[in-house]
C-alpha positions in Angstrom: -18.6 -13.3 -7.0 -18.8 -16.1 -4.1 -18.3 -15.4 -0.7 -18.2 -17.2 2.8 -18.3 -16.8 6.2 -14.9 -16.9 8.3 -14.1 -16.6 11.8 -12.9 -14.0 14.3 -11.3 -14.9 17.3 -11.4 -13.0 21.0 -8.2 -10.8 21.5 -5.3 -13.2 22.4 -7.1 -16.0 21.0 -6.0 -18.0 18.0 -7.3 -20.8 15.9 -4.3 -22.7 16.7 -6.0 -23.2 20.4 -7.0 -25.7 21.3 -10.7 -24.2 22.3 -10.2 -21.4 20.5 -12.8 -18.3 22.1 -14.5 -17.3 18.9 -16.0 -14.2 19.1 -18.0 -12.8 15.4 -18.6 -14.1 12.0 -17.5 -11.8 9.0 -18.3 -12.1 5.6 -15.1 -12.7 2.9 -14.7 -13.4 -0.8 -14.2 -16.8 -1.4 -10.8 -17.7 0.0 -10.3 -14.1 1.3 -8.8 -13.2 4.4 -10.1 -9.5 4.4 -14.0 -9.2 5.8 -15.8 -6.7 3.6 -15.7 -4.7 6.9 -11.9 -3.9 6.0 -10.7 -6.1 9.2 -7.8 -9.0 7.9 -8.4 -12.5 9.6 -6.5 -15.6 10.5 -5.8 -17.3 7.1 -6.5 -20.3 9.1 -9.9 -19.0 10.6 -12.8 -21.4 10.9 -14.9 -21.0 7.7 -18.6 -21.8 6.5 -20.7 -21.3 3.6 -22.5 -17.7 3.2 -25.3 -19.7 3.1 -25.4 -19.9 7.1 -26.1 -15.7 6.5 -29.0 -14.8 8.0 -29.5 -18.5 10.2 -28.5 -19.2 14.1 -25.2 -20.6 12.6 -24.1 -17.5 11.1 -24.2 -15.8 14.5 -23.0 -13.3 15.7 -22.7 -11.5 12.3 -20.3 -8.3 12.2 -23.0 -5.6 11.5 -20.6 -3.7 9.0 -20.0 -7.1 6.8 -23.7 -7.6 6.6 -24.6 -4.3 5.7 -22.2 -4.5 3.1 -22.5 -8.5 1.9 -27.1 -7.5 1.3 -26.0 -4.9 -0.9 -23.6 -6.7 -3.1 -25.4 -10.0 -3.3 -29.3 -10.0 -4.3 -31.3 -11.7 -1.5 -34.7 -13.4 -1.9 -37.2 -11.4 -0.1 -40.7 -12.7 1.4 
């Protein structure tokens, strides 16, 4: 299964704004528009590979869709 990151925006915010006041990063299947923490989003939310997980640009991560996303996908650990 793939899986990406996609966008949340503040309350009353949309990604049809022109600066549109993001507000936390949730995890999806590919081309979903449910985060794995149950919460639908924007079909035409901002978007980025899963590979930003875990880096600056993944950030702020929705605690619940990380907890979940580490369990379902194996992660390399050091």
């Amino acid at each position: 299964m793939e899986y990406e990151m996609r966008a949340e925006y503040a309350e009353g915010a949309s990604p049809y704004d022109p600066e549109p006041r993001f507000e936390v990063w949730h995890m999806t299947r590919l081309d979903g528009t449910t985060a794995l923490c149950g919460r639908e989003l924007e079909p035409d939310a901002a978007r980025q590979s899963a590979h930003a997980w875990g880096t600056p640009a993944g950030r702020p991560l929705c605690h619940a869709c990380g907890a979940s996303y580490i369990h379902q996908v194996p992660h390399d650990v050091p």
